[in-house]
C-alpha positions, 0 to 999 in steps of 0.5 A: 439635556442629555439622556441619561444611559438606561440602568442594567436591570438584569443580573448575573443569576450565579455570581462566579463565587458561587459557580467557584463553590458549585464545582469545589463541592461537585470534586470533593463529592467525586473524591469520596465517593470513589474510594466506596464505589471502587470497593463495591464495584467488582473486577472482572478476571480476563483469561487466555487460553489456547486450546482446551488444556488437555495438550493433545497433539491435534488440537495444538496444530489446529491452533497453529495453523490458525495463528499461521493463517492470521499471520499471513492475512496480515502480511497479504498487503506487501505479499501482493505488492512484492511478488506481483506485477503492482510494484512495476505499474504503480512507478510508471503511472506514479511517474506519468503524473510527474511527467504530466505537470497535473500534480495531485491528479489523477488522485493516489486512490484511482492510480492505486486502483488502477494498479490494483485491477491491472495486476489481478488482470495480470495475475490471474493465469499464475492464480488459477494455476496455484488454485487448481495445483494447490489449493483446491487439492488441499482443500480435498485432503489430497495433499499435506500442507507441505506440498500444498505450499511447494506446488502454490510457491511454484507458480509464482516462483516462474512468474518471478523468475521470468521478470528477474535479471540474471545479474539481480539474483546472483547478487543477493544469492553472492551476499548469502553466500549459497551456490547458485542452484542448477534449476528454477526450483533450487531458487530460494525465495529469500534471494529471488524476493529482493532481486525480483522487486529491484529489477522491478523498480529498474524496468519502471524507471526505465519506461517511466525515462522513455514517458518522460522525455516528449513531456520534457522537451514540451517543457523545454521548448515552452520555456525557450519561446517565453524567454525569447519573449521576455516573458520571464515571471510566467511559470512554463508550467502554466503554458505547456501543462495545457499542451501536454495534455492535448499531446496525451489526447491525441496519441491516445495515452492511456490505451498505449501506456497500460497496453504497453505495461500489461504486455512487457509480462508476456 
């Protein structure tokens, strides 16, 4: 005799038509209920105001200076990365990694760090400088703001000017079509901005081309011996990123890159 299947003995507590019903009555509660709540809620009034409304000359320029210091707070990022030495590191370690084969190692945040440090390390003597001419004066009242910003630019203008090729500046100084200045300190940093970061780029493109090329012929040569062994459906990559690495040991990398790097600004 077959066994009959056990019958259900529980049952849905709320069936979905009731459920249905539940959820119309909660909306239909909501919709009016809103219109009440929102009449008897009260709405707040927002205000700006800049200043305390009398318009004296002072307290208007406070207010300025504030705005002018948030500004420049939120530029400090492509400040640090366009008039410093970051923009050359960060190339050359970006482009050691390529050369290494190691994909996403060293990660983007130590090689970012890195960059970091090294330019504050880099940095500091045009820092000091800008801080003992021009900020500490200012900030006992010696100097106006005006001549608290040409002494602090002038340091950092040396700096650049230093880095620049000749051939970078009078290009942006042609496309703006002023004269070429006689000293250091006719330069405007509208041209010697620009043509600082592109001669930049230039130098890291041509140490990282100098890093590359004993990775390269690494590459090469590991990929001649598989293909003489028919090894063809091996990547090289897998065989010479092991050897790659032992040659960066040996030849201490690290020390020589970064050194190399920390004195091409002197």
């Amino acid at each position: 005799m077959k066994r009959r299947k056990p019958r259900a003995t529980t049952k849905k507590l709320f069936p979905r038509s009731c459920t249905c019903a539940l959820l119309l009555a909660a909306v239909v509660c909501l919709a009016l209920a809103g219109p009440a709540g929102a009449q008897n809620m009260p709405i707040p009034s927002v205000s700006l105001n800049i200043g305390d409304g009398s318009g004296e000359p002072g307290k208007m320029a406070v207010v300025m200076q504030l705005l002018l210091l948030l500004t420049v707070l939120s530029l400090a990022p492509a400040i640090l990365m366009m008039l410093t030495s970051f923009t050359r590191i960060v190339v050359v370690l970006s482009i050691l990694r390529h050369a290494l084969g190691t994909q996403q190692m060293p990660a983007n945040q130590i090689i970012v760090g890195l960059a970091l440090f090294l330019t504050f390390f880099i940095m500091t003597p045009v820092w000091q400088k800008v801080n003992t001419e021009a900020i500490q004066p200012y900030m006992n009242e010696q100097i106006s703001t005006q001549q608290a910003f040409d002494k602090a630019t002038d340091p950092i203008r040396d700096f650049m000017l230093k880095q620049t090729r000749e051939k970078d500046l009078e290009l942006f100084i042609k496309i703006s079509g002023g004269k070429k200045p006689e000293k250091q300190a006719d330069v405007g940093l509208a041209a010697l901005v620009p043509a600082f970061v592109i001669s930049e780029l230039k130098t890291a493109f041509q140490i990282g081309f100098l890093i590359y090329i004993p990775f390269l012929i690494i590459d090469m040569v590991v990929a001649s011996v598989l293909l003489s062994m028919g090894m063809m459906m091996l990547p090289p990559i897998m065989i010479s990123l092991p050897f790659k690495l032992l040659l960066f040991v040996l030849v201490d990398g690290w020390y020589l890159i970064i050194g190399s790097l920390v004195q091409s600004f002197h």
